[in-house]
Structure formats: structure tokens, C-alpha cells
N, C-alpha and C positions, 0 to 999 in steps of 0.2 A: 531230687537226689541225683547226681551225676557218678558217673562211675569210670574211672581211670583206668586205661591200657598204659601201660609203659612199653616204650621200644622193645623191650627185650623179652616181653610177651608176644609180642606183636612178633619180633624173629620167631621164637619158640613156636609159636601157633601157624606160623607157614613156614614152609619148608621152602628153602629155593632148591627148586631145580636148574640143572641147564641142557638142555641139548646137544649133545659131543658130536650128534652125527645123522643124519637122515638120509634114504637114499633116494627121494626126489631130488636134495641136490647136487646130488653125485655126477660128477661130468663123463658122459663115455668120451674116450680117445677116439679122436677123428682122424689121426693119422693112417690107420689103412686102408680107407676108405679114400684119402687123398694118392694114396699109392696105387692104388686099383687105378683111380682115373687117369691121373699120371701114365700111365703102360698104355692102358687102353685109346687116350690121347696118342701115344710114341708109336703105335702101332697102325693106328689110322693115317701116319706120316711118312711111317715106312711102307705104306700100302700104295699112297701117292707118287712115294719116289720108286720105287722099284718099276711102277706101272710106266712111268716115264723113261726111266735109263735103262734097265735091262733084257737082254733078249727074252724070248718066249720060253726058252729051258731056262735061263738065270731065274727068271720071276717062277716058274713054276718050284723050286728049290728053295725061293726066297719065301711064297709064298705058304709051303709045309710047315718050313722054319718058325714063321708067324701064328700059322694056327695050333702046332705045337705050343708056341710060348701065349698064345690066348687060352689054350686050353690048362696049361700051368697057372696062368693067371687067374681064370677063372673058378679050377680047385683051390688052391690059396685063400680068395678069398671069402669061400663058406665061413670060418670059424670069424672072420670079422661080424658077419652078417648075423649070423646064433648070437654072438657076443651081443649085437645091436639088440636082437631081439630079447634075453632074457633082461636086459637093463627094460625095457617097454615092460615086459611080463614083470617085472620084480614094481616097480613103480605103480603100476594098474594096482596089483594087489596089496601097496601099503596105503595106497588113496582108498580102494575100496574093500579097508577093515579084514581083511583075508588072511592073516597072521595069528600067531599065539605071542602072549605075553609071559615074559618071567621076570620077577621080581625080587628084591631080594637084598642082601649083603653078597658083595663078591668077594669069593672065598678060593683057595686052593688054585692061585695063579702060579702058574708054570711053564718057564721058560724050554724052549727044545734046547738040545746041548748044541746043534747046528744053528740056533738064533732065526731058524726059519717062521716056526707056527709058534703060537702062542696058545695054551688053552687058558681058562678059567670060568671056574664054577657060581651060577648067582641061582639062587636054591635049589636044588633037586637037576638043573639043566646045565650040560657041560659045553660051552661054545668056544671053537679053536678058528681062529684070524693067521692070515698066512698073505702077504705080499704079493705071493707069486699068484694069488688067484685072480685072473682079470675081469671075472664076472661083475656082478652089484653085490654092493653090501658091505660093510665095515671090512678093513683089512689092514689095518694099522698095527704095526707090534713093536712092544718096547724096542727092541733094533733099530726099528727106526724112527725112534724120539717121542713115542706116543707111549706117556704115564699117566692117561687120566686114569685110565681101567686098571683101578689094583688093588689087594687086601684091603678091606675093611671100606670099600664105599659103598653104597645104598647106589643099587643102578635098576631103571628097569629097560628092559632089552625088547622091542617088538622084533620076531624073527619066524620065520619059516625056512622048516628046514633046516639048512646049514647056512643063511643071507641072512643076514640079520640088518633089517630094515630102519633101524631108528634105537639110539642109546642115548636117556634123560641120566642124567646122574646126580645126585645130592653128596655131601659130606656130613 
């Protein structure tokens, strides 16, 4: 006795998912980390040339000049370096299962009236995506051309905290 699947059991019976977003492969921006070296390079060049052209009082005035602008360069770039670090933090703990899952129909999406943040709800948990955040983690909002996340699709969200590390989605 054999027994027949039809295609459209075969869809029925598996759900496609797709992957809208993981943040293992999220790129961090390397640009200010090329800026830091940049300065720190221009710095080391004007430490050269002063050394060679200017008097013993021109260099001593040149040379405040510089460690003043080392020392601005140097605070600057802390928030790069945090930034670097919680994309490693955010990555480490979606590789090693360290997040909650929510599950669901998304429901109750809503737009800010500035077009900045986006919230919406996928059961019981409310997740708001915003541009301007440069950390890891989804940040996509209908503003700027992202319509997968909307009423009535089946998504399940791996997130901690307010990152949200990986969005599967079905229709």
C-alpha cells in the first residue's frame, strides 16, 4: 500500500521560514576607528616636523597644542571602542544561547509621529527599533523602507533586553 503527499500538504506541513536578520552578521562601522588612526598618524608627523623647524619655545607651544588634541582624540574615541565592544558582547551571547525568545503574531505596530522609533508587539513582549541606535541588533524602521515586520506575520524574535539578536519570520 503506498500512500501519497501532495505538494500542498507537503507546504501545509512545513512552514517556511526566513531569516530577516542575525546579529552575527551585522557589520560594525570601521570608520572611527580609521579616524583615530588618521589623527594619531597626522600627529606623529607633526611631532616630526615641529621637532625639525621650530625653535625650543615654538615647539614647546606646538607641542601642548598636540597633546591637548591627543587628549581630545583620545576621549572621542571611548564611545567607538564601547560601540566595538558591545557588538563582541551582543555576538558571544547569541552564539552562546544567552537570550529569550518571543514568539508570536505581530500585533500592534506603530509608527512615532516623528518616523523615528518603531514599536511592535509579538505576544506579550513590546520591541521598539530606532536608526539612530548604533549599537547591535535589528534597527530597521518602516522610514526607511523596511516592511517585513508588520500586522499579522508570525515572527519569532531572539532578543535580550532591548538588542534583538535574530528575527525568523513566516507569512
Amino acid at each position: 500500500m503506498t500512500v501519497g503527499i501532495t505538494g500542498s500538504e507537503i507546504a501545509v506541513a512545513i512552514q517556511l521560514q526566513r531569516m530577516l536578520f542575525v546579529v552575527t552578521d551585522q557589520k560594525m562601522r570601521l570608520w572611527p576607528f580609521a579616524i583615530v588612526l588618521m589623527n594619531a598618524l597626522l600627529i606623529l608627523i607633526l611631532v616630526f616636523v615641529f621637532r625639525k623647524v621650530l625653535s625650543v619655545r615654538g615647539r614647546r607651544i606646538a607641542y601642548a597644542c598636540l597633546s591637548i588634541y591627543a587628549l581630545f582624540l583620545a576621549v572621542a574615541s571611548i564611545p567607538s571602542a564601547l560601540t566595538y565592544r558591545q557588538f563582541h558582547e551582543a555576538a558571544w551571547e547569541y552564539r552562546h544561547g544567552d537570550y529569550l525568545i518571543a514568539e508570536g503574531t505581530v500585533h500592534g505596530y506603530e509608527v512615532s509621529p516623528n518616523r523615528i522609533i518603531d514599536c511592535f508587539y509579538v505576544g506579550q513582549v513590546k520591541f521598539c527599533v530606532s536608526p539612530l541606535n548604533t549599537g547591535p541588533g535589528y534597527h530597521q524602521t518602516r522610514a526607511r523602507g523596511a516592511d517585513d515586520v508588520r500586522d499579522g506575520v508570525r515572527a519569532k524574535i531572539f532578543y535580550k533586553g532591548s538588542v534583538i539578536f535574530r528575527i525568523d519570520l513566516s507569512d
